[in-house]
C-alpha positions in Angstrom: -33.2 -16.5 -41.9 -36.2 -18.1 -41.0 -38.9 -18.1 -38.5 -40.3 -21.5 -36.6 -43.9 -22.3 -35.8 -44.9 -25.2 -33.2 -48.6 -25.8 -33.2 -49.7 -26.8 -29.7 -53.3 -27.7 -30.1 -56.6 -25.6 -29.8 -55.2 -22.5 -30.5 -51.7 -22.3 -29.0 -48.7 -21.8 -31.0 -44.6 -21.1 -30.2 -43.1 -18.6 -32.6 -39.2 -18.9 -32.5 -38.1 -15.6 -34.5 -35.0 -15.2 -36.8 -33.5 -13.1 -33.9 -34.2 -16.7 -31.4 -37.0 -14.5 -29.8 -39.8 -16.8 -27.8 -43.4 -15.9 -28.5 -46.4 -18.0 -27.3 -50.0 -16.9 -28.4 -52.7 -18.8 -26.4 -50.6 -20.9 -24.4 -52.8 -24.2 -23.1 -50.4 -26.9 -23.9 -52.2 -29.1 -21.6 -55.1 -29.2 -23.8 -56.2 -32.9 -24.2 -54.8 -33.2 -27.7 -51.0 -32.3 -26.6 -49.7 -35.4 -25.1 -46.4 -33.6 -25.0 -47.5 -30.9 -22.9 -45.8 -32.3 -19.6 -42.3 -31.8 -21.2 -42.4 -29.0 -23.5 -43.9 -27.1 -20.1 -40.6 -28.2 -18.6 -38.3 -27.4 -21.4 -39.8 -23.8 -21.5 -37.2 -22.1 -20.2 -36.8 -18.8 -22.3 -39.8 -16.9 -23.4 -39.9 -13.5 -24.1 -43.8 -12.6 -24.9 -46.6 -14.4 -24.3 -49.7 -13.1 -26.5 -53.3 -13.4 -25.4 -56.6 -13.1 -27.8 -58.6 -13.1 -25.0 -59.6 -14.3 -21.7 -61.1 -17.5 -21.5 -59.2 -21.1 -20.4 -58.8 -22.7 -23.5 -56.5 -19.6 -24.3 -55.5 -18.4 -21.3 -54.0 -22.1 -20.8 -50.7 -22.3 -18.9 -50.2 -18.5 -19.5 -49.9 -17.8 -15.6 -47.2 -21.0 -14.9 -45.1 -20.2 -17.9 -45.2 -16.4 -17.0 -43.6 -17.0 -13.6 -41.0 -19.6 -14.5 -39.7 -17.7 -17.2 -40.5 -13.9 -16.5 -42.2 -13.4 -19.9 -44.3 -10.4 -20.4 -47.6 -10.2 -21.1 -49.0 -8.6 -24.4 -52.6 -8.3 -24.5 -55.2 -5.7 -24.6 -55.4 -3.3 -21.4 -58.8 -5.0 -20.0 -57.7 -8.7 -20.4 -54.4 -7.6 -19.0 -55.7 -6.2 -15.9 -57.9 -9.4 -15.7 -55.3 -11.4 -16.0 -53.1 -10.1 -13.4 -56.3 -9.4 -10.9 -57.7 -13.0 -11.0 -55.2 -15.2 -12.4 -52.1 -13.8 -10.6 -49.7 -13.2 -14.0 -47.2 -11.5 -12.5 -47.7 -7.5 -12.6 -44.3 -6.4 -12.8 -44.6 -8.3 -16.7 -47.4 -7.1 -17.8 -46.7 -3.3 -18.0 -47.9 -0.5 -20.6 -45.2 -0.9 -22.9 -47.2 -4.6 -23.8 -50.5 -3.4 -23.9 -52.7 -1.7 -25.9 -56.1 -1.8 -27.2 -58.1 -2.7 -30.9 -56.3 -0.5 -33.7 -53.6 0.2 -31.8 -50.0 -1.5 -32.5 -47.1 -2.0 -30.0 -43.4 -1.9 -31.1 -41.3 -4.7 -29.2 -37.2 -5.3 -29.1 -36.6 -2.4 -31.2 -38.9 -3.5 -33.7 -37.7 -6.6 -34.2 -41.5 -7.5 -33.5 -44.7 -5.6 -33.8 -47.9 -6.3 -33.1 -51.8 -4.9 -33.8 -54.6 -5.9 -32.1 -57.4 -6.4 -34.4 -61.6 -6.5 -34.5 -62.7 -10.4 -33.3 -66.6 -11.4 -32.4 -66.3 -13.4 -29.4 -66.5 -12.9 -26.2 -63.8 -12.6 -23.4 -63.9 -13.6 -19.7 -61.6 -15.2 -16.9 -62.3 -17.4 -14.1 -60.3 -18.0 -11.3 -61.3 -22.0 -11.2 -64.0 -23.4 -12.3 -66.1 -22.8 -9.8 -65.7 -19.1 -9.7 -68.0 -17.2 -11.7 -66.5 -14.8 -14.5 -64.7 -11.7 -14.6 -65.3 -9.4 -17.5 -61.9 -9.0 -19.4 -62.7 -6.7 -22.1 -63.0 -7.1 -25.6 -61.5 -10.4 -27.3 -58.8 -9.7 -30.8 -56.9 -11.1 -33.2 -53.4 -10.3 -33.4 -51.5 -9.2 -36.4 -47.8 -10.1 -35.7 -44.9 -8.9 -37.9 -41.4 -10.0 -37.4 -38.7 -8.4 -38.5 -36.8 -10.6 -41.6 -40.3 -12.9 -41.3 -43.5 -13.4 -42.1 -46.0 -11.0 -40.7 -48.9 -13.6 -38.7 -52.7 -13.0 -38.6 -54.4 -14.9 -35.6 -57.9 -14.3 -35.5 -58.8 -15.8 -32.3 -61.5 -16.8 -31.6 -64.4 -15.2 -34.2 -67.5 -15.4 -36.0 -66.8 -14.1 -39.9 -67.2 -10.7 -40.0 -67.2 -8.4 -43.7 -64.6 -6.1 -42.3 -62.0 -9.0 -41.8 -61.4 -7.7 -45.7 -59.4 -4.1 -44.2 -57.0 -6.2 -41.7 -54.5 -6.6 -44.4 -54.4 -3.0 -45.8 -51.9 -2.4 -43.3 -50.0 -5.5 -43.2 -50.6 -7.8 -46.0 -51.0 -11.3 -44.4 -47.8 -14.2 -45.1 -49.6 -16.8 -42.4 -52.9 -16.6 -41.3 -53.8 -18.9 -38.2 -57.2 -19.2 -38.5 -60.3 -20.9 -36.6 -62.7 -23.3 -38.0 -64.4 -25.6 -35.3 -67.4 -24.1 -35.2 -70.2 -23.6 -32.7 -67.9 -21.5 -30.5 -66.4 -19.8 -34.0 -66.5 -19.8 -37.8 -66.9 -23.4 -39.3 -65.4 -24.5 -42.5 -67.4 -22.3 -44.4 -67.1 -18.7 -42.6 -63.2 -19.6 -42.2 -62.9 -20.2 -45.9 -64.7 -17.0 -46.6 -62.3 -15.0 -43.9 -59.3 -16.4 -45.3 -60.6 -15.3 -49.0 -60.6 -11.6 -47.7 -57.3 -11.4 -46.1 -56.0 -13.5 -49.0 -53.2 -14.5 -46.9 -50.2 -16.3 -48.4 -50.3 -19.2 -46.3 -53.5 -20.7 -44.0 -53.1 -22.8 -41.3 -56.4 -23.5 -39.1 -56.2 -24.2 -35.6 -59.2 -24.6 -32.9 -60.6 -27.8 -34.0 -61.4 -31.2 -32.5 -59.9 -30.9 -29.0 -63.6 -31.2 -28.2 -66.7 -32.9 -29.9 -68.8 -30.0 -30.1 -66.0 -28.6 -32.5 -67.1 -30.6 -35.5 -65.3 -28.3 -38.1 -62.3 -30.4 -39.9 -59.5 -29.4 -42.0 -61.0 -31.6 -45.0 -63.9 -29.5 -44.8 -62.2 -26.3 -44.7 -60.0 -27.6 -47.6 -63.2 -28.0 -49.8 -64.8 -24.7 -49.1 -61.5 -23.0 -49.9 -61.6 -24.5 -52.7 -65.0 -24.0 -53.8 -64.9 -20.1 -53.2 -61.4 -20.1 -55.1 -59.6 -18.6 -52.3 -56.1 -18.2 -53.4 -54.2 -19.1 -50.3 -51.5 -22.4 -49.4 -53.6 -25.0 -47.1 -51.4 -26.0 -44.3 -52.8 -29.0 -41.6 -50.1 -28.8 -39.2 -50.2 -32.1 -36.4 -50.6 -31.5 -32.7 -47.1 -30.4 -32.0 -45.7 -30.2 -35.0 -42.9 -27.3 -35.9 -42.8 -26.2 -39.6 -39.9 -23.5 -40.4 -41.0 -20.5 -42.5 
């Protein structure tokens, strides 16, 4: 039984799990590194959760589009959900209180056939209507700690800054795939990624949010080096734009 992971760019992945459940986290697919995006958008027929760090564009993406082609629910916190649904127009009917929660707290989805806990992450979180609007507050950003029943359990930290207590996120749930951020200037670089990663110690690390702009100057190489400087004991894996690995 195995459990599929597209990589969309920025921070946006598909999870297919062994069950042939549809997850998205951070769904912009037309970020300007996914020259796919057109199609996949119109080959998204099925998908059952869409998962949301927090509130701003280049995660928020397509959310809204996919949400009301497809009728998949919302799980995020209870601020950024509200936000979502108030500004943006998600549908409200799919973004009840069985898909939202809060930092600590950790919702129970088909049966258990996926969990997931929201988890600490130093950003910030907003939404704006368009560009011109100015922005909403949508509460507190997170990671997201997804387990999947017969799969790998999947740490996305969103977007963050290192922080010491990263070290207590696996106590819980030890990590098998960590999808982690290393651009820098909005988040962790190459250095603060590699030192994340060596706290959670996860089994696998795949970093994501990097180059889709030039102010995000962080690369995989880089990251590579400091993970191996610090000794981190983790699998490096530089997935392609669009690229679907099966774990």
């Amino acid at each position: 039984m195995t459990t599929q992971l597209t990589w969309y760019g920025q921070s946006g992945y598909k999870i297919i799990t062994p069950g042939g459940k549809v997850l998205l986290i951070d769904p912009w697919l037309t970020n300007p590194l996914f020259d796919k995006a057109k199609d996949e958008l119109a080959n998204l027929r099925a998908v059952d959760f869409i998962l949301l760090t927090h509130g701003h564009g280049d995660h928020v993406g397509d959310s809204v589009e996919i949400a009301r082609k497809t009728g998949a629910k919302l799980v995020a916190n209870v601020d950024l959900s509200a936000a979502v649904v108030s500004v943006l127009g998600y549908p409200s009917d799919q973004a009840g209180a069985e898909t939202t929660g809060h930092i600590g707290g950790q919702l129970t989805l088909l049966g258990g056939e996926v969990k997931v806990c929201f988890v600490p992450a130093m950003h910030g979180s907003t939404v704006r209507k368009d560009e011109n609007s100015p922005p909403v507050a949508a509460g507190m950003p997170t990671g997201l700690v997804v387990s999947i029943r017969n799969g790998p359990t999947i740490y996305h930290t969103g977007d963050t800054g290192f922080f010491s207590d990263m070290a207590r996120i696996s106590d819980h749930n030890p990590i098998d795939l960590m999808l982690v951020c290393i651009g820098d200037h909005f988040t962790m670089g190459p250095i603060g990624a590699a030192e994340a990663v060596n706290l959670v110690a996860p089994k696998i690390t795949i970093p994501n949010h990097y180059a889709t702009f030039p102010v995000l100057t962080g690369t995989p190489e880089e990251f590579g080096a400091e993970l191996e400087k610090i000794g981190a004991k983790t699998e490096l894996r530089v997935m392609k734009v669009g690229e679907t690995i099966i774990i």
